[in-house]
N, C-alpha and C positions, 0 to 999 in steps of 0.2 A: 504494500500500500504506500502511493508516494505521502510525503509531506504535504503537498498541497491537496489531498481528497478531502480533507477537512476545513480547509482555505489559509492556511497558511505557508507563507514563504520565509525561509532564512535567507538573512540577508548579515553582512558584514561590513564595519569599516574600520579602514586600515590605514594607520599610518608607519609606512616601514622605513625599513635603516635606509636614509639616504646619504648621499654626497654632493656637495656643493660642482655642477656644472659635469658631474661623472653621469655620464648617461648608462653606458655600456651598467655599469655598477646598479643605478638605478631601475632599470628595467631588469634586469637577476633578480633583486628585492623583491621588485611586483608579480613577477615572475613565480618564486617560493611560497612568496605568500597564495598566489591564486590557486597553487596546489595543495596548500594547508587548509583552504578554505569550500575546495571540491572536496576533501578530501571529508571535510566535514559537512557536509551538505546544503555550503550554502550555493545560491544561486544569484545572486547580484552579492558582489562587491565593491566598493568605492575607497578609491584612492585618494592623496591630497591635492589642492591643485601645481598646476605644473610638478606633477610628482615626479615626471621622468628625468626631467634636467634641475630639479629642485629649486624650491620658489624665489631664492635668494642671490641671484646667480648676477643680477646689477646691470652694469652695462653689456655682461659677456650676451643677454637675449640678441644682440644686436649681430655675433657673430654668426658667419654662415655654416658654418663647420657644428655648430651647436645643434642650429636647427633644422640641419640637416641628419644628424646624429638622433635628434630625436624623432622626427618624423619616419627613420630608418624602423626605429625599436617598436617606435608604435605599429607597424605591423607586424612585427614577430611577436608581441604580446596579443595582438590581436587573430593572429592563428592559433595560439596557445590556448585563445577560449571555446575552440571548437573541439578540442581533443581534453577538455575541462570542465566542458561543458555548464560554464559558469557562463554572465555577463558583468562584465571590468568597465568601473567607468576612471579614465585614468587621463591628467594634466599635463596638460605641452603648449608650448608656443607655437602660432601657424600663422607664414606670415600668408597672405593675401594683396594681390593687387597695391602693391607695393606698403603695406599696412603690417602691423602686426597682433594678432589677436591671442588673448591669453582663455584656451580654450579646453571643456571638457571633453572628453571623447568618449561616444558610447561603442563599447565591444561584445560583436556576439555572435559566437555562430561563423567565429575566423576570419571577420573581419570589422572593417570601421562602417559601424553604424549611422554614424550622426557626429557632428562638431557643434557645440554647444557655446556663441562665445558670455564673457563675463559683461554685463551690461553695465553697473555700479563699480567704476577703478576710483580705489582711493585717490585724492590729490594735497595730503597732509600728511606727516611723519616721517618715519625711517623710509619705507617703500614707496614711493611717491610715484604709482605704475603708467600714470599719464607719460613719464616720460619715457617709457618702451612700447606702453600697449595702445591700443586704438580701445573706445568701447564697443561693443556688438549693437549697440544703440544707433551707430554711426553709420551700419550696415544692411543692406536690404537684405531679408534671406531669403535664401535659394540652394542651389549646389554647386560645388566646385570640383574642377576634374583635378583625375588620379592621372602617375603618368599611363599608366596604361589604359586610358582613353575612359574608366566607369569616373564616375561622379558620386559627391556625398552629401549627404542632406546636409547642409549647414546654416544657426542664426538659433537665434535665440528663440524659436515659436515652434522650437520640436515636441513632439511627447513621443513616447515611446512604448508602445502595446506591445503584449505579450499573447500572440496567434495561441495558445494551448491553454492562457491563466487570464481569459475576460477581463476579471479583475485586477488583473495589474497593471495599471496603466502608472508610465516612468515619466518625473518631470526632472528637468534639472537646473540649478540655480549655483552660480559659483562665488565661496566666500561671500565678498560684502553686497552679494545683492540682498541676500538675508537680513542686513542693518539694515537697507533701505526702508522708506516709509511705507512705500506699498511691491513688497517683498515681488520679484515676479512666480513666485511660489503659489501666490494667493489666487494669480490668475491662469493656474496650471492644474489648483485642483477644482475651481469652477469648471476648470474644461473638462476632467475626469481625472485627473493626476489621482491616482491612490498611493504612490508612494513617490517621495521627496529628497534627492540626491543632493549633497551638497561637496562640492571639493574643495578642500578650503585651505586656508594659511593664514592663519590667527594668530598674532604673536602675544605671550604673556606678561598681563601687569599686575599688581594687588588687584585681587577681587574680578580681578577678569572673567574667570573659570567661571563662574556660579553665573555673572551675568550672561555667559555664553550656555551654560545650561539651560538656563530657564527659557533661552530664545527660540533654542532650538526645540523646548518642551511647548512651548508656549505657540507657535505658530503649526507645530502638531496638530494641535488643540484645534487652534484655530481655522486649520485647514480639514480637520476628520481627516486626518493621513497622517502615514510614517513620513518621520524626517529621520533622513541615514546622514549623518554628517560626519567627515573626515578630514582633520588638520594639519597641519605640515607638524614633522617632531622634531628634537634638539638637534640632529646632522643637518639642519640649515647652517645659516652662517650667525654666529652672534656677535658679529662686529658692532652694533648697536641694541638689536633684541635678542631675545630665545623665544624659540618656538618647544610647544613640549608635546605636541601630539594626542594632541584632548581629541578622542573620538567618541561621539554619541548614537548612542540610536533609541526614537522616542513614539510612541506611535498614541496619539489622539490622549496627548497631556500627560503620559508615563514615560519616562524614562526606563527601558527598557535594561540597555545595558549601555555602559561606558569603561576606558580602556582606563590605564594607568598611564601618569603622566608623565613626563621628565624623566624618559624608558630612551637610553639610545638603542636599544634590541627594540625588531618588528613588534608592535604592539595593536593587536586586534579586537573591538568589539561585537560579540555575535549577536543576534535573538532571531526570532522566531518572527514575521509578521502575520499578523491574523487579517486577512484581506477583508473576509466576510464580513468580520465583526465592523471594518468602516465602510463598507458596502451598508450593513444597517445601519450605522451611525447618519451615514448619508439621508439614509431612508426617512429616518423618524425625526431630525431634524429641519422643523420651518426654516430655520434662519439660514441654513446651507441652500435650503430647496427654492428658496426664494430670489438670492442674491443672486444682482445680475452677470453675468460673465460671457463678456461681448468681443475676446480675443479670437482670433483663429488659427489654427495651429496645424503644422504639417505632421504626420502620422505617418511615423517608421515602425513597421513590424516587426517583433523579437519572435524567436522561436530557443523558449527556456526548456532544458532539463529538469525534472524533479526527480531528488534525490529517493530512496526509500530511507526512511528516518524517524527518529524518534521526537518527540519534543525536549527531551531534558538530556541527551547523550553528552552532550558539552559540558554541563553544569549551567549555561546560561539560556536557558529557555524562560518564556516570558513569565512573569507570575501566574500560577494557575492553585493559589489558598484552597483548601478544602472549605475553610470559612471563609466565602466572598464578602461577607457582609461585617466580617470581626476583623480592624487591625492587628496585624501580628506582632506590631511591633509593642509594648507596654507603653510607651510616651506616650505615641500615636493614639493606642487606644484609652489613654486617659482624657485626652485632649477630646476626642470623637465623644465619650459616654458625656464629655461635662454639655460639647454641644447638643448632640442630642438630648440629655434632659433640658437644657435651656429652651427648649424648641419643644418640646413639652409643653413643660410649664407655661410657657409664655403661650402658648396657644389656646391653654386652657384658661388663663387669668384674662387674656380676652375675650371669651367667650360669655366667662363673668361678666366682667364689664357691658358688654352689649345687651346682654339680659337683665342686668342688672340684681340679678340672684347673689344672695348673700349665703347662700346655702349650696350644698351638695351630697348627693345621695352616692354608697359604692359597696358594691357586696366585694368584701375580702374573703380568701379560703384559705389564706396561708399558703395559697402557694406565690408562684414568679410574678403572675399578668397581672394579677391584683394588687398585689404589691408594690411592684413600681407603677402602676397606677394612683393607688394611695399616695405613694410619695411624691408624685409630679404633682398629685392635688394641694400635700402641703404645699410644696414650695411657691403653687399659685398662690393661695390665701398666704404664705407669709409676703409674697412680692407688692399684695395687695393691700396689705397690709388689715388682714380680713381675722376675726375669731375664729380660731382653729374648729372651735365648738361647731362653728357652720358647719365643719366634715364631718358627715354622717356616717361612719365606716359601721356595714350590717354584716355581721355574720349567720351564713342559714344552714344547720348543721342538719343532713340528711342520712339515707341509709349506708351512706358510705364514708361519711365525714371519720375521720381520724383523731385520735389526740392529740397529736403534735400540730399540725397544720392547724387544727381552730386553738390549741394553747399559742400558739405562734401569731395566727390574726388577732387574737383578743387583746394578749400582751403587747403587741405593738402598738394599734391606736391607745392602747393607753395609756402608755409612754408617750405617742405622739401629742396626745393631748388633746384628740379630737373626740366628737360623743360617738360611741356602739352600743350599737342596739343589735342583741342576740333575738336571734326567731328562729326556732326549731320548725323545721319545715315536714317532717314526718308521719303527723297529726292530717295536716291539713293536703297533702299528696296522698293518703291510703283514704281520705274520703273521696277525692278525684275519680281513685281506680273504681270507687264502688258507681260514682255518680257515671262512669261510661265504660261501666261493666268490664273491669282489665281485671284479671289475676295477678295479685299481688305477686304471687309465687316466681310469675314470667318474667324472666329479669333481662326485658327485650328494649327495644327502641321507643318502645313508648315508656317502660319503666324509668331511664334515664332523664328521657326526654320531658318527660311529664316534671321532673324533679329542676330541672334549667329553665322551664315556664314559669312554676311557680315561683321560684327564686325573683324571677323577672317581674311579674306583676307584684310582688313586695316592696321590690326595689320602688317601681313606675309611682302604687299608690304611697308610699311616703313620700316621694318627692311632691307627690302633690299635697300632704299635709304639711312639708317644710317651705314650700314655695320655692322649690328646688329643682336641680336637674338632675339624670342619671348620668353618670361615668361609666361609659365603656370598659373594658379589660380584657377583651382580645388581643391579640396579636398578629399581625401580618400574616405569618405563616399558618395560622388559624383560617385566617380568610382566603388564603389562596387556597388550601385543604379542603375548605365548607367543613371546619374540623368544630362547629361549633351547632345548636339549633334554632335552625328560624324560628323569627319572634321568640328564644330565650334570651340567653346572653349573645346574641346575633347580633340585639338590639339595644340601644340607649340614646341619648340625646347629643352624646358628645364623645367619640372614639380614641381617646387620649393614646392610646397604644397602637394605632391604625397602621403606622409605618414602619413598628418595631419588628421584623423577625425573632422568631424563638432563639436561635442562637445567639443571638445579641442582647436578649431580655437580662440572661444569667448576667452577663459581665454586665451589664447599669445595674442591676441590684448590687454586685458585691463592689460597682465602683461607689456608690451610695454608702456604704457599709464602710468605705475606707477613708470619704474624704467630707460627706454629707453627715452623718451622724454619727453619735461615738455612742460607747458605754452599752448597754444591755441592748438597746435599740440595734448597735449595731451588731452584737452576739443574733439576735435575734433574724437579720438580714441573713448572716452568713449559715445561718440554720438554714432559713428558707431555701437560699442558693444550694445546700445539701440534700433536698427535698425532692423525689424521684418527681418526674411531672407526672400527674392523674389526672381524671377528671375526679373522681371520688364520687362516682356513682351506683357504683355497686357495694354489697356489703363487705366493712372488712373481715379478714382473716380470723381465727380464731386470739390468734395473739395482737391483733388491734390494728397492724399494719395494711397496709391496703394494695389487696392485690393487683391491681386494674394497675396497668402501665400502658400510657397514651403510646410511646413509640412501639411497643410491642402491636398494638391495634394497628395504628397506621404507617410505619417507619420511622426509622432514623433522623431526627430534624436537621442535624446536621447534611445528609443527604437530599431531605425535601428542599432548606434553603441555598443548596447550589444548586439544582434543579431550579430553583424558581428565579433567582439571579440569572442563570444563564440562557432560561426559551425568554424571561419577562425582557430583560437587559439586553439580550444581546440578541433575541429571534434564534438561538442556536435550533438544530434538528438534533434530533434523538441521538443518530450515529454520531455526531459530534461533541455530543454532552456525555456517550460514554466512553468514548477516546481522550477526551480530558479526563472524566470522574475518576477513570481506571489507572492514573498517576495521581491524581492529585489524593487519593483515597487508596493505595497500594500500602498495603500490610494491615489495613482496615477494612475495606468492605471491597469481596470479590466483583468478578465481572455478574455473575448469577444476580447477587445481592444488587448490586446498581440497577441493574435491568430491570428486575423485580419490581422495586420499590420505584422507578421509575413508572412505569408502569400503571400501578398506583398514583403513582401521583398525576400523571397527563389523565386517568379516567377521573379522578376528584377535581380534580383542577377546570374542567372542561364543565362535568356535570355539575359542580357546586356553584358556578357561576351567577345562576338568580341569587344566591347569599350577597354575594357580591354587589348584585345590581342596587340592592336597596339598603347598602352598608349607610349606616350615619356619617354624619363629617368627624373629620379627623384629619393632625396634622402631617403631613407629609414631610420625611426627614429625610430622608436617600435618593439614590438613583432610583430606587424600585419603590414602586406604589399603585397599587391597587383599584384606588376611588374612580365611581361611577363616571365620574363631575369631571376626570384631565387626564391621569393616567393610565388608565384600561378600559376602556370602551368595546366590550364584546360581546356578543349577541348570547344569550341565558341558552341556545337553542343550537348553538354553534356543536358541528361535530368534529369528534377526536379521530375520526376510523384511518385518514393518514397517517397521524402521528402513533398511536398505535401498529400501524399496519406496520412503520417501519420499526417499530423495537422489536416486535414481534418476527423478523425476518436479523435480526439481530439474533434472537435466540430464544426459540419456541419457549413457552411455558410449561414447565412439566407439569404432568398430572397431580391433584392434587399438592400442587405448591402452596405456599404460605401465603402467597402473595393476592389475597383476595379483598376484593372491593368491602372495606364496612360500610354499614348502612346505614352510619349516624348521622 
């Protein structure tokens, strides 16, 4: 199976040992590396600019012996890509019609593709290129003959397709047209540019590096495409600057990978690019889809190898977290829980305001969803500067209620300081079954279900005797599931947890525990966070504990929430989301288990969707969300039989497997 069946490309950039005006030397370099970099599976590599005769070479551009030296190499590197089966894009001077142009060169397929010149030459500093080079500004494009009679596309209005990978379309831009104010990047990827070549020669000052980072992330971004960027390293000349070989590779605001610096040995950065994924980036963005792009551009056909390959054989394949949704880093993810509670709270303190309710109503169980719901509620009424007393935290202790989890809700609103009110819900559920004839004994979907109703209308009429509203406690991953029952807790007036996934619920409770409250409050958080997740609908165990375990019913959440990041976030297909799962979850959950629980999940996901249709408002914190009203708009009626068809041709279901649809 190539690398790109799943839409992505490796791609490299490179800046290698050069020598000041040694061609012969420099093209070996380029040379080594291109077989280092077949070797490894990439398929487009980029060089520095004028890599061949190196950027720093002065008044020598002017000699003929130079540029003809280089023009020599650059077809023996350009036959090298056909038995390489890579594409090199690699820097030389070419003089023209008596001019001289400091120019890229696309290679592929054994010979010269395309001459690309630089349109932005500096005219300040050490390198002051106005006084050897012409700009491509200057130049009309067209093509220019070889001596043996063919011609090459050359100017600044090339793109570059790839005949076998649609999706790859090659723009390229050299060095400081990048600083320019309107990059010609910008109008490479309106024309379809997917990925973004840069040959460069950057030299370094304090705090240079980071500004060149963020430029090249940042116009990523700004483009939905890879930027490959490649800079001259320390074998320049440092008669006045050093250059240190800063190579980036960033694809739609990530930095991917980047080389080390101030390396005089060949210094390489790999990754992976994932085409599809800004294929739909393109897709689902107005502001890309809108903006005008009025350039026109001549169209040179590639015809690329793909390598058979893994994503991670290197060590540097792109992030692929089992937790898409949880920073891995501990800063990071301190930094992230404080914003998203801020983004909480603050959604629900406005919600107060505009209603002007001085109250709130919230059923806690002791476990995760209700709990960091509680606490987002404090922190609204403390921002509000509201009586805690307004928080009505209700505990309704059922046939399955536990003692830990209702000692655990009781004791924290009462530390917190807000008013509970206990209601045994027991009593008033076993007159239900009698009033529409259920057998207590059938511990079915209506047994549950009946016990998350009434809970709900508890909730509903006290809010109406406080003049109050209901607080949601779901969870994202709930909604995407329909893991929850209509008109139960489906419903309330205000979704405070609407954007939260499950795996991300755990870490805000125990970041709450570490930096939000102290003392038994926080003892009591880090219980909860120990607390298997249930629903606690059924009866417990003989020894009190409770048998019911959500992920044994439905899956692994850790698995439902990469599944749901990856078709919601990114439109992945099935075989693609288990070609990542199956790395990012190796020595955790087999191929069988993914499949499975996949499985599961596109039939809930599809069928649960009227839950969805009539979710209450709730704040939106991530890329991924849910709600009727912006981010998921889909038909309650819509069917799955594709995307099943294809797991299902991934790997039949055995008989009696585990892996069966609940009915909750």
């Amino acid at each position: 199976m190539s690398l790109f069946s799943h839409g992505f490309i490796r791609v490299a950039a490179v800046a290698p040992e050069v020598k000041v005006a040694d061609v012969g030397h420099n093209a070996a370099a380029i040379l080594e590396a291109m077989r280092l970099c077949s070797q490894r599976g990439v398929s487009v590599v980029v060089f520095p600019e004028l890599s061949l005769t190196a950027y720093s070479c002065g008044d020598l551009f002017a000699q003929s012996l130079l540029l003809a030296k280089a023009w020599e190499s650059l077809g023996e590197v350009a036959k090298a890509t056909l038995e390489l089966g890579v594409a090199a894009v690699v820097g030389l001077p070419v003089p023209i019609n008596g001019r001289l142009y400091n120019c890229a060169a696309m290679l592929c397929d054994g010979r010269v593709q395309g001459l690309v010149p630089k349109s932005c030459l500096p005219t300040s500093g050490e390198y002051y290129e106005r006084r050897w080079f012409a700009s491509g500004l200057e130049l009309p494009a067209g093509r220019i003959p070889l001596p043996d009679g063919s011609q090459i596309p050359f100017g600044r209005d090339l793109l570059f397709t790839v005949e076998n990978i649609p999706q790859c379309v090659i723009g390229i831009e050299v060095c400081e047209d990048l600083w320019a104010v309107t990059p010609p990047s910008g109008a490479q990827a309106l024309a379809g540019a997917t990925m973004l070549l840069n040959p460069s020669a950057s030299n370094e000052l304090l705090g240079k590096s980071g500004y060149r980072r963020d430029l090249v992330r940042m116009q990523s971004a700004r483009c939905l495409a890879a930027y490959v960027y490649a800079s001259a390293g320390p074998g320049e000349s440092s008669t006045d600057v050093v250059f240190s070989g800063h190579c980036i590779v960033a694809e739609n605001g990530i930095v991917l990978a980047e080389s080390t610096r101030f390396r005089f040995q060949t210094q390489f950065a790999f990754a992976d690019i994932d085409l599809e994924r800004l294929q739909h980036e393109r897709l689902r963005n107005s502001s890309f889809s809108t903006s005008p792009g009025s350039s026109v551009y001549q169209r040179v056909v590639l015809s690329l190898k793909t390598t058979p390959t893994d994503l991670h054989p290197l060590g540097t394949g792109r992030p692929n977290p089992p937790l898409p949704f949880v920073p891995a880093d501990a800063e990071q993810r301190s930094m992230a829980c404080r914003e998203l509670f801020n983004i909480q709270s603050t959604g629900l303190a406005r919600r107060l305001l505009h209603t002007g309710a001085k109250a709130v109503v919230v059923g806690i169980s002791g476990g995760l969803d209700s709990t960091l719901a509680l606490l987002a509620a404090v922190r609204a009424f403390d921002t509000l500067a509201l009586d805690r007393i307004g928080l009505v935290a209700v505990t309704m202790p059922g046939f399955g209620t536990t003692d830990r989890t209702r000692a655990n809700a009781e004791r924290l609103a009462l530390i917190l300081g807000v008013s509970l009110r206990v209601i045994p819900i027991q009593e008033a559920v076993t007159g239900h079954f009698k009033d529409i004839g259920h057998d207590a004994s059938v511990q079915d979907v209506v047994y549950e279900n009946a016990q998350a109703r009434e809970r709900t209308q508890i909730l509903m009429d006290l809010a109406n005797q406080q003049g109050a509203f209901v607080l949601g406690t779901g969870d994202l991953s709930e909604a995407a599931l329909g893991w929850c029952t209509f008109n139960g807790d489906h419903m309330s007036m205000y979704h405070v947890n609407a954007g939260i996934p499950k795996t991300l619920v755990r870490y805000l409770v125990a970041w709450c525990a570490e930096t939000e409250f102290e003392g038994e409050a926080s003892a009591i958080l880090r219980d909860i966070c120990a607390t298997p997740v249930t629903p606690e609908l059924l009866p417990a165990k003989p020894d009190g504990t409770q048998g019911q375990r959500t992920e044994s019913l439905i899956g692994p959440y850790d698995l439902h929430d990469y599944f749901l990041f990856h078709i919601v976030r990114h439109g992945m297909r099935p075989a693609k989301i288990l070609h990542l799962a199956e790395q990012a979850f190796r020595g955790c959950h087999d191929r069988e288990t993914i499949l499975g629980w996949l499985r599961v999940f596109v039939e809930r996901f599809f069928a649960q969707q009227f839950k969805r249709s009539t979710m209450p408002d709730g704040p939106k914190v991530g890329s991924v969300a849910l709600s009727p009203r912006g981010d998921w708009r889909m038909p309650s009626d819509a069917s799955s039989a594709e995307w099943l068809a294809e797991i299902d041709s991934l790997m039949a279901p055995r008989p009696g497997s585990k892996f069966q649809l609940d009915g909750r």
